[in-house]
C-alpha positions in Angstrom: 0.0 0.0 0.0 3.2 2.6 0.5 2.7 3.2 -3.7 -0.6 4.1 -3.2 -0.1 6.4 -0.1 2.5 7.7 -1.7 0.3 8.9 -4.6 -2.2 10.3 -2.4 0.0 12.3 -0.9 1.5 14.0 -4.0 -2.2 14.3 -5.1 -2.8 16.5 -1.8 0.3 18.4 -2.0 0.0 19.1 -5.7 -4.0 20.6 -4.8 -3.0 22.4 -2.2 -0.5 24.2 -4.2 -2.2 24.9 -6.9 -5.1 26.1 -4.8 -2.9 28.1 -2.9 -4.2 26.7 0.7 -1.6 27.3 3.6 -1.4 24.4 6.1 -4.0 26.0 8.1 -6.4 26.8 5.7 -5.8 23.3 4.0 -6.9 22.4 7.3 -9.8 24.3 8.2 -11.4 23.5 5.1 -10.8 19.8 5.2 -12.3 19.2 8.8 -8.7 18.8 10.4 -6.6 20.2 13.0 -3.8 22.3 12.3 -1.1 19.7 14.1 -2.7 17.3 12.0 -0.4 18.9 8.9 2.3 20.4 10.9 4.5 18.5 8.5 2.6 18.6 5.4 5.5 19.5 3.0 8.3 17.7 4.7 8.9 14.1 3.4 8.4 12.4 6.9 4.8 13.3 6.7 3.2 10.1 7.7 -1.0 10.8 7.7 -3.3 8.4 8.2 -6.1 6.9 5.5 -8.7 9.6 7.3 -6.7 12.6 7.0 -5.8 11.6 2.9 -9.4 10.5 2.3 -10.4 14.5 4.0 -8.2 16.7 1.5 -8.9 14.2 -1.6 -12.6 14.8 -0.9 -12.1 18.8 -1.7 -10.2 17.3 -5.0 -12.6 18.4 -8.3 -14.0 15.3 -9.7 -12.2 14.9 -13.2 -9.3 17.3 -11.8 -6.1 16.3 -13.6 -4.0 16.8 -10.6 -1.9 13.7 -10.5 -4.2 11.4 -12.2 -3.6 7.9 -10.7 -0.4 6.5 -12.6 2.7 6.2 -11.1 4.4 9.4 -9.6 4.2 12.6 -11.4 7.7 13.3 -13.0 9.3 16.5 -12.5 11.8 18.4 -14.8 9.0 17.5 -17.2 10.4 14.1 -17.8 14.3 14.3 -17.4 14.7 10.4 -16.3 10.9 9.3 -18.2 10.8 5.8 -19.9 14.5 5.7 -18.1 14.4 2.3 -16.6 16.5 1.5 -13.8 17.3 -1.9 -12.1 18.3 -1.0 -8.6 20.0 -3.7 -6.4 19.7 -3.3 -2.7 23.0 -5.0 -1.4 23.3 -5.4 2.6 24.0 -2.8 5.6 22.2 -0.3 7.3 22.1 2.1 4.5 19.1 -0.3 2.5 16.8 1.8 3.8 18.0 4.7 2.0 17.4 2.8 -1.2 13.5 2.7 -0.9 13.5 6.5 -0.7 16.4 6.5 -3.7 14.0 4.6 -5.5 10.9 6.6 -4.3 12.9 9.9 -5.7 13.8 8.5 -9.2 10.2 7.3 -9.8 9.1 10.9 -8.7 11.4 11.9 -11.7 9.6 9.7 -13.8 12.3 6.6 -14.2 10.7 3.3 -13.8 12.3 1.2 -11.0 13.0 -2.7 -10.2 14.0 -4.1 -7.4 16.7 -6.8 -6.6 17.2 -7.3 -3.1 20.4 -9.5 -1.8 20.3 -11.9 0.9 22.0 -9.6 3.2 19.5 -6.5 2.7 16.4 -8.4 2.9 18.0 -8.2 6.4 17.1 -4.8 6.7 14.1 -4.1 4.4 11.6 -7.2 2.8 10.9 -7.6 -0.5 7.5 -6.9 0.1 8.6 -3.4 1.0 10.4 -2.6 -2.4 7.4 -4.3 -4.9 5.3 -2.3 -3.0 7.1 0.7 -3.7 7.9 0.2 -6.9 5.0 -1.4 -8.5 6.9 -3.8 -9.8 7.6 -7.4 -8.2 11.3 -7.3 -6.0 13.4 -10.6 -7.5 15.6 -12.2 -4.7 16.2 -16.0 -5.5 18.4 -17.0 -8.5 17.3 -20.4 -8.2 13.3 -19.3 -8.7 11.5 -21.5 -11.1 8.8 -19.3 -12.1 11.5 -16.6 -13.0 14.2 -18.9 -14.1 12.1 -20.8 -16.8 13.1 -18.3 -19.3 16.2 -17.2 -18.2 15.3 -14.7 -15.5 18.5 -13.4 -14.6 19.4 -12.4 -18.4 16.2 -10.6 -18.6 16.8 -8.7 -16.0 20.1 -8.0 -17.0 19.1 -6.6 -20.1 15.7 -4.7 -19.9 17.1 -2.1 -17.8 18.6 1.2 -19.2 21.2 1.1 -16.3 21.9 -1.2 -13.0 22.4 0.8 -10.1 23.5 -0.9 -6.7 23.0 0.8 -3.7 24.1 0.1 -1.3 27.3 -1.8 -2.9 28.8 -3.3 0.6 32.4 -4.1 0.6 31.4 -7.6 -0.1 29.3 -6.9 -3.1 32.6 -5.0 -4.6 34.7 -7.7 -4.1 32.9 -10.2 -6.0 32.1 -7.8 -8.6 35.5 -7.3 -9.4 36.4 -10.8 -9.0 33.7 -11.9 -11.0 31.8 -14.5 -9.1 28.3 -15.2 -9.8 26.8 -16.9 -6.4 23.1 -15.1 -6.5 20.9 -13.2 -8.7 22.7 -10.0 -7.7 26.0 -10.7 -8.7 25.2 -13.3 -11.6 23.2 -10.0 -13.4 26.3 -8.1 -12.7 28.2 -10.2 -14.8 25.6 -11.2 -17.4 24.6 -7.6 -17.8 25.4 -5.5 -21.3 24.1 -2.3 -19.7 26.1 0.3 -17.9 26.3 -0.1 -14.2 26.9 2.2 -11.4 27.8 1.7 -7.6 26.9 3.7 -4.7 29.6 2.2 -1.8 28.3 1.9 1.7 30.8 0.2 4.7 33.0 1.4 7.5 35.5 3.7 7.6 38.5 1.4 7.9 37.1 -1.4 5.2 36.9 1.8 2.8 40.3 2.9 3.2 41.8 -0.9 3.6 44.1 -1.7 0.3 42.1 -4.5 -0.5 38.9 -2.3 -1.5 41.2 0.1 -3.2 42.5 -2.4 -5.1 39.1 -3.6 -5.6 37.9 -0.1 -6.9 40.8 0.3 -9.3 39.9 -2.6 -11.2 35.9 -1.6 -11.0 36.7 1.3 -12.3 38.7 0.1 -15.4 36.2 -2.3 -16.2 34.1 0.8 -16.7 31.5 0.7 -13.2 30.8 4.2 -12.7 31.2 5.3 -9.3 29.0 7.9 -6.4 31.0 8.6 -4.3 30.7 7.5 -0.4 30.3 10.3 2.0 32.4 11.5 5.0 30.1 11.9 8.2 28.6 9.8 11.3 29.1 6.0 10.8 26.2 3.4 11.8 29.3 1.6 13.9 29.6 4.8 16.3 33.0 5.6 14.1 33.3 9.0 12.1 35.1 9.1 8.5 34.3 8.5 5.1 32.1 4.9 3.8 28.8 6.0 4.7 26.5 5.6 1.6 26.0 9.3 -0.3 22.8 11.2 0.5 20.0 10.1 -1.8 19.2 13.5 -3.6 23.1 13.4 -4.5 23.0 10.3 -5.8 19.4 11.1 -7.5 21.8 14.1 -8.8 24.4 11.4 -10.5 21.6 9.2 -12.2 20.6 13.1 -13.7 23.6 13.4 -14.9 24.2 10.1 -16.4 21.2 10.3 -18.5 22.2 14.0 -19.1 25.2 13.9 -20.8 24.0 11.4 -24.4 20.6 13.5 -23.8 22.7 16.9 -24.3 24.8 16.0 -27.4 20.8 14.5 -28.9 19.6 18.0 -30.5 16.5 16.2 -31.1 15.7 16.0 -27.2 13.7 19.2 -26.3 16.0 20.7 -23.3 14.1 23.8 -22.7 17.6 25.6 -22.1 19.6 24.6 -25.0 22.0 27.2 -26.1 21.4 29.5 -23.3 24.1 30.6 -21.0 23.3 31.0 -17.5 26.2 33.0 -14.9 25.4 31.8 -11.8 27.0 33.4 -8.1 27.1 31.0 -4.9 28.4 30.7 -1.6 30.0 34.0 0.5 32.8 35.8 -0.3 35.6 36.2 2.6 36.9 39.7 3.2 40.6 39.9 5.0 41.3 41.9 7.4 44.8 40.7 7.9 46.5 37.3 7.1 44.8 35.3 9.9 41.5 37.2 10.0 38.3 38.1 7.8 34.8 38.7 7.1 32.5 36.2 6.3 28.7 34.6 6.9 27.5 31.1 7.0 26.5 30.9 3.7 27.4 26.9 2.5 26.5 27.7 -1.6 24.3 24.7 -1.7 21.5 26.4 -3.1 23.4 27.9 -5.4 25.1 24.8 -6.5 21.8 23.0 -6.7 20.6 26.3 -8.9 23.8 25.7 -11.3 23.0 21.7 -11.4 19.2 22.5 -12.2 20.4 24.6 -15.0 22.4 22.2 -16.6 19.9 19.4 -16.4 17.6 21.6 -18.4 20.6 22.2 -21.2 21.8 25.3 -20.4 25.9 26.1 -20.0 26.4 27.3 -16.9 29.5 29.2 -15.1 29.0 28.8 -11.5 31.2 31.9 -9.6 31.7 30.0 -6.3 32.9 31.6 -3.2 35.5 29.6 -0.9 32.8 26.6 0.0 33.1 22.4 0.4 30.7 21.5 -2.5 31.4 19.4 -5.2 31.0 20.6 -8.6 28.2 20.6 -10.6 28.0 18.1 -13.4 28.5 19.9 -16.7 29.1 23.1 -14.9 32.3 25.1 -15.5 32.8 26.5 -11.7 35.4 29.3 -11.7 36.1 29.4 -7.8 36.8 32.6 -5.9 37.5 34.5 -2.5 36.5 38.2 -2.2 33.2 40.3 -3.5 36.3 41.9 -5.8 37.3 39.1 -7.1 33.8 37.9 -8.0 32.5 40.6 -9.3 35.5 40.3 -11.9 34.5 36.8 -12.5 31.3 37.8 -13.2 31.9 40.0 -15.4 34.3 38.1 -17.4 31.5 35.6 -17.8 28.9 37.8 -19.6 27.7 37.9 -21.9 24.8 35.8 -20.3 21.1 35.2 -21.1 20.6 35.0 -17.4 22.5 35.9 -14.3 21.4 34.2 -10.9 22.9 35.7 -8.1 22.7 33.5 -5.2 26.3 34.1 -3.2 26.2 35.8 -0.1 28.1 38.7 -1.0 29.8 40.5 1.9 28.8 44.0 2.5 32.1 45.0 3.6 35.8 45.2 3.6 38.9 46.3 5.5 39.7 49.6 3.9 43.5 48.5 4.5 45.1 45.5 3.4 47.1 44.8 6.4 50.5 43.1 5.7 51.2 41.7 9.2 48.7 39.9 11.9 47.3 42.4 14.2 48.4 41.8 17.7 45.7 42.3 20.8 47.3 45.4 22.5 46.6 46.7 26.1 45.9 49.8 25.3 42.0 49.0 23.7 40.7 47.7 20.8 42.4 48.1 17.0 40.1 50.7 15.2 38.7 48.5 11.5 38.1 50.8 9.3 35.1 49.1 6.5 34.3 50.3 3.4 31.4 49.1 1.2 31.7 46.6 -1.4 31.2 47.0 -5.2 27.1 45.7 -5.5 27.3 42.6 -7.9 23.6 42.6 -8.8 22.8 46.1 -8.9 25.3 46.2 -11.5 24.1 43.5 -13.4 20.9 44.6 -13.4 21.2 48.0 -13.9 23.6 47.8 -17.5 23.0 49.4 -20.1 24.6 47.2 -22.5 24.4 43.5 -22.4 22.3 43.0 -19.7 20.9 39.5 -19.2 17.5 38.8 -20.6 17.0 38.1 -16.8 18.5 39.5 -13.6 17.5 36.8 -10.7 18.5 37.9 -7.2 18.6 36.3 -3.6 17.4 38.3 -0.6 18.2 36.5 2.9 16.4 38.1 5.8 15.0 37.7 9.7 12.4 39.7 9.6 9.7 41.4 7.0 10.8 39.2 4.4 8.6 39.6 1.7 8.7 43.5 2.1 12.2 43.9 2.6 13.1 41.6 -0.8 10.1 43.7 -2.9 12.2 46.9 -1.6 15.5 45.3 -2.3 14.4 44.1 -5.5 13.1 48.0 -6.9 16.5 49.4 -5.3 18.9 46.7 -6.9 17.1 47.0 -10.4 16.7 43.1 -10.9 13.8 41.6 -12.8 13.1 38.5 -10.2 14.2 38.3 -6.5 13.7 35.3 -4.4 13.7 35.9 -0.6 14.2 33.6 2.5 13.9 33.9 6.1 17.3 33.3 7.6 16.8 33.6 11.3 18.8 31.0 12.7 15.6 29.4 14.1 14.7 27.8 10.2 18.1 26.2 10.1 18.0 27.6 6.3 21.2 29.0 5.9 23.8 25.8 5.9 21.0 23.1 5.9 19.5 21.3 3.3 15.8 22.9 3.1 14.7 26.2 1.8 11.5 27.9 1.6 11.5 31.2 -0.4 9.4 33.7 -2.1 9.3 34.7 -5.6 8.5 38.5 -6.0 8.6 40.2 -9.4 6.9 43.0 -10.8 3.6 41.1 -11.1 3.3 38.5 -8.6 4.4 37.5 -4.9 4.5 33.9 -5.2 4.7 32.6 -1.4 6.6 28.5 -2.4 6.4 25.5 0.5 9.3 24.6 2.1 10.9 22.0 0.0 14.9 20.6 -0.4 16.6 23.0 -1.9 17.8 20.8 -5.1 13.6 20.7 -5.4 14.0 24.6 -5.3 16.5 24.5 -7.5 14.5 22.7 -10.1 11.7 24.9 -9.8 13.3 27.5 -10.1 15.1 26.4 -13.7 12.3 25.6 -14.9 10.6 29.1 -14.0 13.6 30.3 -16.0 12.9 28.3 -18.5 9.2 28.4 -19.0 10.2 32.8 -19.1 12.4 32.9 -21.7 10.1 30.7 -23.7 7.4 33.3 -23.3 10.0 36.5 -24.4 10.9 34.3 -27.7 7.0 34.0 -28.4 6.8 37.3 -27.2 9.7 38.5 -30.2 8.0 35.9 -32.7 4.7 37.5 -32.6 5.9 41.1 -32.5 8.2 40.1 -35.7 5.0 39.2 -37.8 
């Protein structure tokens, strides 16, 4: 039944933002209590039958929201009629792979299950089929599957084979070429392109063995997402812990992207359009061991530069000093200061569009000071500040090629929506997207977002989503407005 829930709720959410309801008007119209959908939009949202059945019941009959086939795609089909064969190997981290697979069907990929020995330990087969839609293949030795050569079908009606999580174990074999259960006997019989997300401890990830073992993976062409530093299921801390799942939904992106970008037939909505793209803060010295700076960790940004590139576009991403990976298919052009970006910047224009994201420091030193500053005892140093030059005002405000659209960020605590409409008439820019940055909302450095879109026609309020989700919206808002100023030129040229 988790498929079916799962519908329902995209159904609800997908209503209630096209009707515009808040949480607690959802709620007063539906007969519920406001707690009931305290977590509406987060993806831990777990209602019950009641509270579905309540908010489908305000549904139109014969309303096209979501009609009942598997879940709604988004970047209007970027993994559709993409089939995936995902094998769940063993380890804690299975349970990532139901929402892994959860995500990719969201994106419209179709997704079969192949669950090992050692992670129907952790999640049942029932739980993936269920998922899925499709049934979850565990026994190589299965008649009904085996009749007609079960294992080769498998291996071959897939688009690519994606193991996750790919124990230490799993790796071994695979690069020694053994063949002792479905899993591994697809691996080998396979002619489709395979990738490996690694999940183990610390010390079995850095051990030579599994470096050897990787080495000759890799030559035989497996692709590889990278495992991820952080909090170990043994209690240890380092790097082996299977990558976050929107990351890794991010690699399957960019697999499919790259033969999908060369194929001018594909309609990527922005092909040939080059998008500049600021993230991350700047740091301003104020002598060799100090500076300014904020908290800004350029994820959004990064996400926004990703986004872009999925839809077609080329993309240079100005990046303040920040521990993000790059984008795939993104030229990143890495910075420190708001000086030094702003040259950047302008080096990479001419743009159709300019996104600036990056926390931009306000200020700097007035002096560049050659030595550290030592802490007299006769008071504090005086720090002299001086502004800094204003990145998107001067985008926006150029007389000669200026973007098609400016895009700005405003990050505030309080009055956001009126503050970023001001900011957005002062600065010049066409679109601004605020946030509320309090340190209460856990916004700035996390992985959620929930912003505003103001231009000069609408205030459009957005639920608080991932930020790779806000991201993707957000490109495809870009998108979907330069389609409207060609037809706009089009029809002005007849």
């Amino acid at each position: 039944m988790t498929y079916e829930i799962d519908k329902s709720i995209m159904r609800c959410r997908a209503f209630a933002e096209a009707a515009g309801y808040t949480k607690s008007a959802l709620a007063l119209k539906a007969g519920l209590s406001t707690g009931t959908l305290k977590d509406f939009w987060q993806d831990h949202w777990s209602p019950t039958a009641t509270t579905l059945r309540a908010i489908e019941a305000l549904i139109p009959l014969g309303s096209t929201i979501l009609p009942d086939v598997a879940l709604a795609p988004m970047n209007k089909g970027l993994l559709t009629g993409q089939r995936i064969l995902l094998i769940i190997g063993g380890g804690i981290a299975a349970y990532k792979s139901l929402d892994l697979a959860r995500r990719l069907m969201e994106r419209g990929a179709s997704v079969t299950g192949v669950l090992t020995k050692g992670g129907a330990e952790f999640i049942t087969p029932l739980s993936v089929a269920s998922l899925t839609g499709h049934e979850c293949y565990t026994d190589l030795f299965s008649l009904k599957d085996e009749a007609d050569m079960g294992h080769i079908r498998l291996s071959r009606e897939c688009d690519v084979i994606l193991v996750a999580p790919a124990t230490a174990d799993m790796m071994a074999k695979m690069a020694a070429g053994l063949a002792g259960d479905l899993a591994t006997t697809v691996l080998l019989a396979t002619d489709k392109p395979v990738i490996i997300a690694p999940a183990m401890n610390a010390q079995m990830w850095a051990h030579p063995a599994t470096r050897r073992n990787m080495t000759t993976l890799k030559a035989d062409g497996i692709d590889f997402i990278d495992a991820a530093e952080g909090m170990l299921a043994c209690g240890e801390v380092g790097k082996g812990r299977m990558a976050d799942v929107m990351d890794m939904v991010a690699h399957i992106e960019a697999f499919f992207i790259k033969p999908m970008a060369s194929n001018t037939s594909l309609p990527l909505p922005l092909r040939n359009k080059h998008i500049v793209i600021t993230a991350g803060p700047t740091i301003e010295p104020i002598d060799p061991v100090r500076y300014i700076a904020n908290r800004s960790s350029g994820k959004q940004g990064f996400d926004i530069a990703a986004a872009c590139a999925a839809l077609g576009a080329q993309v240079t991403l100005v990046a303040g000093p920040v521990n993000q990976p790059d984008p795939i298919g993104v030229k990143r052009v890495n910075v420190e200061s708001a000086r030094e970006m702003q040259a950047a910047v302008n080096q990479a224009l001419p743009a159709d569009v300019f996104v600036g994201v990056a926390a931009v420091a306000d200020w700097r030193a007035v002096h560049d000071v050659a030595q550290k500053m030592k802490k007299e005892h006769t008071g504090l140093p005086a720090l002299e500040l001086v502004e800094n030059p204003d990145i998107l005002a001067t985008i926006s405000q150029r007389k000669q090629h200026r973007p098609s659209l400016v895009v700005g960020f405003a990050a505030e605590t309080q009055n956001v929506a009126d503050f970023a409409t001001a900011k957005r008439k002062r600065k010049g820019c066409d679109w601004i997207m605020a946030n509320d940055v309090s340190a209460s909302t856990g916004i700035m450095g996390g992985d959620e977002n929930q912003v505003i879109l103001i231009n000069d026609k609408v205030i459009d309020y957005w639920p608080k989503m991932c930020k790779k989700d806000v991201a993707e919206k957000l490109a495809q808002c870009i998108a979907d407005h330069l389609e409207n100023l060609n037809a706009a030129r089009r029809f002005s040229a007849k």
